[in-house]
C-alpha atoms as an extended CHARMM CRD file, in Angstrom:
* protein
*
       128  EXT
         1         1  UNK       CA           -161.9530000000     -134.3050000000      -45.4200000000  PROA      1               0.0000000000
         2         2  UNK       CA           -163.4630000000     -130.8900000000      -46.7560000000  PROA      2               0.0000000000
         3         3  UNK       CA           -166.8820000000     -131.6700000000      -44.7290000000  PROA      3               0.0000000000
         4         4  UNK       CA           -165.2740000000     -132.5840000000      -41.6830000000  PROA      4               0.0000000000
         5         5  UNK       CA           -163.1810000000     -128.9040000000      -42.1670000000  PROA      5               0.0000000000
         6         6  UNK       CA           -166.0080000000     -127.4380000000      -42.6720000000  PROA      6               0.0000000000
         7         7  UNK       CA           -168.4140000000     -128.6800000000      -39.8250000000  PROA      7               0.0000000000
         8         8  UNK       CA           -165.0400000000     -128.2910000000      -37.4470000000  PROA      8               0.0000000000
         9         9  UNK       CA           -164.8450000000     -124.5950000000      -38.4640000000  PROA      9               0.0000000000
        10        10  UNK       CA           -168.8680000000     -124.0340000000      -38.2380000000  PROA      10              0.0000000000
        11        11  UNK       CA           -168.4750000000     -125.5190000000      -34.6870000000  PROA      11              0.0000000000
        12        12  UNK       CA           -166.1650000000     -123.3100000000      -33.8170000000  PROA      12              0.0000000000
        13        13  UNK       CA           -168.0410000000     -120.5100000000      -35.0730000000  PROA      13              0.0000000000
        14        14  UNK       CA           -171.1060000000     -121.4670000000      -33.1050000000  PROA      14              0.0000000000
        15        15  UNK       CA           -169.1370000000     -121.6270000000      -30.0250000000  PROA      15              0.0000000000
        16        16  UNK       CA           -167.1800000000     -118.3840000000      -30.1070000000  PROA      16              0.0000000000
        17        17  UNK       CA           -170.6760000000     -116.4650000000      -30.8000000000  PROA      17              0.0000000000
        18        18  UNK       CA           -172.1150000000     -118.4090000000      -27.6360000000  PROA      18              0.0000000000
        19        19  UNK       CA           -169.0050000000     -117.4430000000      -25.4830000000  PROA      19              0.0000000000
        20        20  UNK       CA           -168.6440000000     -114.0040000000      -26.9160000000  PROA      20              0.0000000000
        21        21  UNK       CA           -172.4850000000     -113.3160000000      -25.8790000000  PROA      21              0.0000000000
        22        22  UNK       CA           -172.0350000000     -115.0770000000      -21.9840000000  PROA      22              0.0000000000
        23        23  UNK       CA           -171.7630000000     -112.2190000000      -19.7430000000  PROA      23              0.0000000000
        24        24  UNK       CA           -171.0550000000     -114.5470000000      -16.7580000000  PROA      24              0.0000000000
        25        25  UNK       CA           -167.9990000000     -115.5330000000      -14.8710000000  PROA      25              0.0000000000
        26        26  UNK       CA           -168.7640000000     -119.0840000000      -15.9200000000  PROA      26              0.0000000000
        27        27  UNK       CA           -165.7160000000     -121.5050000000      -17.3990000000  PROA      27              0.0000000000
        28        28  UNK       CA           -165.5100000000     -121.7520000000      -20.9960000000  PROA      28              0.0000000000
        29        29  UNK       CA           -164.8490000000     -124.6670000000      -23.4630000000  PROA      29              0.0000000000
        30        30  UNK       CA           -162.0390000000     -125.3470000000      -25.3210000000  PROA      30              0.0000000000
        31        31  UNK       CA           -161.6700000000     -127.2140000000      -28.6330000000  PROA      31              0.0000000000
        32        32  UNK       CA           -158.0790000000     -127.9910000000      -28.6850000000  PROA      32              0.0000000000
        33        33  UNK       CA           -157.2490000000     -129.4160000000      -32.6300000000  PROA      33              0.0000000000
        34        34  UNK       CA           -154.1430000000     -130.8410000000      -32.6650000000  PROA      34              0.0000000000
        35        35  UNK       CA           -153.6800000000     -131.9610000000      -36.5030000000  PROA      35              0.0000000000
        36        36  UNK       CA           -151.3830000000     -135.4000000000      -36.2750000000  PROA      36              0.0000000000
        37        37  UNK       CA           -148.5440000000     -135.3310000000      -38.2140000000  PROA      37              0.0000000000
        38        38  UNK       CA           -149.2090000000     -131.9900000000      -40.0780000000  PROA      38              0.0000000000
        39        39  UNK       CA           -146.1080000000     -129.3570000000      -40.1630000000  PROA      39              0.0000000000
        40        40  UNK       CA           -147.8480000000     -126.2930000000      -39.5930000000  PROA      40              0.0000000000
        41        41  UNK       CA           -145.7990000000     -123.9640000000      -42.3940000000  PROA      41              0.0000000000
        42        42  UNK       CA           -147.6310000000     -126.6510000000      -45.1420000000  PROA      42              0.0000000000
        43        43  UNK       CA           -151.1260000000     -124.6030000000      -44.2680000000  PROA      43              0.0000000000
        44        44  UNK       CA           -151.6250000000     -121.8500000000      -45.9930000000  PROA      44              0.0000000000
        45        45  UNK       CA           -154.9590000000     -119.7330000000      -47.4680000000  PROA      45              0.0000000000
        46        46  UNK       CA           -153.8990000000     -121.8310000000      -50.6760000000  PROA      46              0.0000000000
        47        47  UNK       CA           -152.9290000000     -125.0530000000      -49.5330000000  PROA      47              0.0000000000
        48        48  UNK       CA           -155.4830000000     -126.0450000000      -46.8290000000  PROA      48              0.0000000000
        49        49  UNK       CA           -158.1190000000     -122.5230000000      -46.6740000000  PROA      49              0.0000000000
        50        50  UNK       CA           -160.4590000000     -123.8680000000      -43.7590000000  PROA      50              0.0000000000
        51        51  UNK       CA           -157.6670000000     -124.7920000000      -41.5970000000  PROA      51              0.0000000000
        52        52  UNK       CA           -155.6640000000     -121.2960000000      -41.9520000000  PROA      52              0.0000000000
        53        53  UNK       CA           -158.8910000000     -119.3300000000      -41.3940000000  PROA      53              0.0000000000
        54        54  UNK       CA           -159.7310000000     -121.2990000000      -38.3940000000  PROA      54              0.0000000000
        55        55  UNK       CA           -155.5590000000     -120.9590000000      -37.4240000000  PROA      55              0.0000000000
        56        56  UNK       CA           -155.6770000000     -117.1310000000      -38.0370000000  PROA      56              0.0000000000
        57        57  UNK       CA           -158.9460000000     -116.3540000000      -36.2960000000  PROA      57              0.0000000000
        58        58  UNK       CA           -158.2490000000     -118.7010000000      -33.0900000000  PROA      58              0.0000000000
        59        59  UNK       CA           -154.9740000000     -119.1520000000      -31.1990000000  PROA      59              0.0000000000
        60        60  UNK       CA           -151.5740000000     -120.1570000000      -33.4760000000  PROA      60              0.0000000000
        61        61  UNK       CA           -148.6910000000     -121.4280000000      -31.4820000000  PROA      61              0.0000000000
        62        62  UNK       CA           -146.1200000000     -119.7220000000      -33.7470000000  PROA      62              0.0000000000
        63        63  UNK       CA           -142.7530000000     -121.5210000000      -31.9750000000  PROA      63              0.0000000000
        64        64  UNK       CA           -144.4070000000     -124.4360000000      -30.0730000000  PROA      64              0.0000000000
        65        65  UNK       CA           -141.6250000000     -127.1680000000      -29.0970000000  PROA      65              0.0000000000
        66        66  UNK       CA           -142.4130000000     -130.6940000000      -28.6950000000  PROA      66              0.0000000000
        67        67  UNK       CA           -141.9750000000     -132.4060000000      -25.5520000000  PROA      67              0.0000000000
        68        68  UNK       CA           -141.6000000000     -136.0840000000      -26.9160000000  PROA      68              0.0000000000
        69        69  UNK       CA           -140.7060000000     -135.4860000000      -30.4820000000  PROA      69              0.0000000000
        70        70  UNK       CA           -142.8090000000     -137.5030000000      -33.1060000000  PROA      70              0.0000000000
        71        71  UNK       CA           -145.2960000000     -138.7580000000      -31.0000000000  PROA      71              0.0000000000
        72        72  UNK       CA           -148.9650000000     -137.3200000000      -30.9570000000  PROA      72              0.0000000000
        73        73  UNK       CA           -149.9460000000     -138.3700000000      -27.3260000000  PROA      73              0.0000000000
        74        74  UNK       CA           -147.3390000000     -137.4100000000      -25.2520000000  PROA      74              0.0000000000
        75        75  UNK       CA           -147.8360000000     -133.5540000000      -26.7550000000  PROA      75              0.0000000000
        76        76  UNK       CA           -151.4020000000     -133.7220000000      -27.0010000000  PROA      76              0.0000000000
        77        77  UNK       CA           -151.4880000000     -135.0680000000      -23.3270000000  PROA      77              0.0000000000
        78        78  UNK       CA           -149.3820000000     -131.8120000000      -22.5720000000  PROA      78              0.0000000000
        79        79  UNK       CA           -151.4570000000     -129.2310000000      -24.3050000000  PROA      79              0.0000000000
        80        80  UNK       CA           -154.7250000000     -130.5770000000      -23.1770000000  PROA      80              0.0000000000
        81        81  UNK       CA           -153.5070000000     -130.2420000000      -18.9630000000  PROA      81              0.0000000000
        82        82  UNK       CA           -150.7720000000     -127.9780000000      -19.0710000000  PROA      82              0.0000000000
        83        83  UNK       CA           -148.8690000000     -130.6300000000      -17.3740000000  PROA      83              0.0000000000
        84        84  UNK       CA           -145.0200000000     -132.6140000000      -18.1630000000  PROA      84              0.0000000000
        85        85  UNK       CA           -145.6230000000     -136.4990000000      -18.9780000000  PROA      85              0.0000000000
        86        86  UNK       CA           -145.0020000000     -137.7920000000      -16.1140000000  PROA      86              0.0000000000
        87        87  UNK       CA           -148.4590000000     -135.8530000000      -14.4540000000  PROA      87              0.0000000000
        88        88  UNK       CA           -150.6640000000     -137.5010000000      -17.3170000000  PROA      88              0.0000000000
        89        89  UNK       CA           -149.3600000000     -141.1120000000      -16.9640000000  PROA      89              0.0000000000
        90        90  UNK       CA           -148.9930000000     -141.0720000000      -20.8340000000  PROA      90              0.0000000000
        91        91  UNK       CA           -145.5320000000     -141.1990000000      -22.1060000000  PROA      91              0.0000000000
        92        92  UNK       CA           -144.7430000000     -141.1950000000      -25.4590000000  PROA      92              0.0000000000
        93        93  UNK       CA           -147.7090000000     -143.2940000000      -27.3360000000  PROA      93              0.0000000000
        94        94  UNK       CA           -148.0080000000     -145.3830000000      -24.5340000000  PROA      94              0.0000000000
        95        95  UNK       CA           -150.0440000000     -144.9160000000      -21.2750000000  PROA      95              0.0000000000
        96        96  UNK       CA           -149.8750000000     -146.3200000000      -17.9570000000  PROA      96              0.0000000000
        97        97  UNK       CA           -152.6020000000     -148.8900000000      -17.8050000000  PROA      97              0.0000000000
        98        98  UNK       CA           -151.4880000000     -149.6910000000      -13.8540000000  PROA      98              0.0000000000
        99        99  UNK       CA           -151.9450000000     -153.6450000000      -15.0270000000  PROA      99              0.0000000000
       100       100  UNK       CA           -150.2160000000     -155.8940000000      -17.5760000000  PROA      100             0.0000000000
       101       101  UNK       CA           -151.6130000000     -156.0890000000      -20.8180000000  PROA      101             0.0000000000
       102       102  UNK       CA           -151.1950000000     -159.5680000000      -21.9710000000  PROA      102             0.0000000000
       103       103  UNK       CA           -151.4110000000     -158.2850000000      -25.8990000000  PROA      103             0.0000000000
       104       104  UNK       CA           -148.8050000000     -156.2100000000      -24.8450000000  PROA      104             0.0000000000
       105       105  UNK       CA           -146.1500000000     -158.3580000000      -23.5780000000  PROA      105             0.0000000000
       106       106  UNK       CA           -147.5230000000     -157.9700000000      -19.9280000000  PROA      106             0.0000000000
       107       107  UNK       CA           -146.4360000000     -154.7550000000      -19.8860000000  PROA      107             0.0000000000
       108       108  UNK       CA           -148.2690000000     -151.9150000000      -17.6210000000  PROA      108             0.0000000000
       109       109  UNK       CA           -147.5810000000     -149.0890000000      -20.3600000000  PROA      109             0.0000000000
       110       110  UNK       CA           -148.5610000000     -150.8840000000      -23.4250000000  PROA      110             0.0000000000
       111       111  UNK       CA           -147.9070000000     -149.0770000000      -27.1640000000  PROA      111             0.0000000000
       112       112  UNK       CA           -151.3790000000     -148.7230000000      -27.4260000000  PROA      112             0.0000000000
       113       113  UNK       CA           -151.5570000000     -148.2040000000      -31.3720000000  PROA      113             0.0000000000
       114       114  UNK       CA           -152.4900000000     -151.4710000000      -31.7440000000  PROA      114             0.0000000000
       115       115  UNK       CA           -155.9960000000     -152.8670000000      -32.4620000000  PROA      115             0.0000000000
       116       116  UNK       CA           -155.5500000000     -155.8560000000      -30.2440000000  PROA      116             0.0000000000
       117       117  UNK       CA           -153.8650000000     -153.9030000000      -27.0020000000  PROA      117             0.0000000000
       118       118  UNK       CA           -156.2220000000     -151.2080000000      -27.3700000000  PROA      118             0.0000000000
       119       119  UNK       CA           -159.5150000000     -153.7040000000      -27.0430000000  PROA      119             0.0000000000
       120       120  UNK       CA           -157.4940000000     -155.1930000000      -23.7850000000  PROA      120             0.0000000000
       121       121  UNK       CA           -157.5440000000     -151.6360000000      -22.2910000000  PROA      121             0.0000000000
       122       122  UNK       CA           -160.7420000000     -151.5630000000      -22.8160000000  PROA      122             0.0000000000
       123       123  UNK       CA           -161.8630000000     -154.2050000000      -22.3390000000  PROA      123             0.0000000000
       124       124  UNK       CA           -160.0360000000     -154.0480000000      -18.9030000000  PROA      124             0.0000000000
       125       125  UNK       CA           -161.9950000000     -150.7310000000      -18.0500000000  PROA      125             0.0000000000
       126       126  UNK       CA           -165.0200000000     -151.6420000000      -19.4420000000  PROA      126             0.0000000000
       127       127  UNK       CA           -165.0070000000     -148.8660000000      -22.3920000000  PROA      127             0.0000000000
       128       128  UNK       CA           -163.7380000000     -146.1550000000      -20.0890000000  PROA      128             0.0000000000
């Protein structure tokens, strides 16, 4: 866990001294780290040190407000596009597959934390 801090927060690093040195109009990347199931007031300089410096010295969403409570995706989905649920076809920690997944139930938005429905979707889109 401490390497993968660490070689997330020299990452970030490396790309804030490459944007910080474009003088172009060009679009820059994002890394968007959304920590699943972490409370954010648990990380402090004591408690978790790589993740608060790379919290303090990026972007902290002080009062951020989930728009499916509990469930990863359906937040994720909205930070990553700026869009509501219903735009990113995932709701919840499902996602519209737009055909029935047999694993599934033959559903068309499968609860896709499971091993078996998630090879089906992939399977179905050929690992895209």
């Amino acid at each position: 866990m401490r390497r993968a801090i660490t070689l997330l927060s020299a990452s970030m690093i490396a790309l804030s001294a490459g944007a910080a040195s474009a003088q172009n109009a060009k679009p820059r990347n994002l890394i968007l780290f959304v920590p699943d199931g972490l409370r954010g007031g648990i990380v402090t300089a004591e408690t978790a040190p790589a993740m608060a410096e790379i919290r303090d010295k990026g972007v902290n969403f002080k009062n951020s407000h989930s728009l499916f409570p509990t469930f990863t995706m359906a937040n994720s989905s909205a930070l990553s596009t700026g869009h509501y649920l219903g735009d990113t076809g995932t709701f919840s920690n499902t996602i519209y597959t737009g055909y029935s997944s047999a694993p599934a139930g033959d559903t068309v938005v499968p609860f896709i934390e499971n091993d078996a429905v998630l090879a089906d979707v992939d399977d179905h889109f050929n690992g895209d």
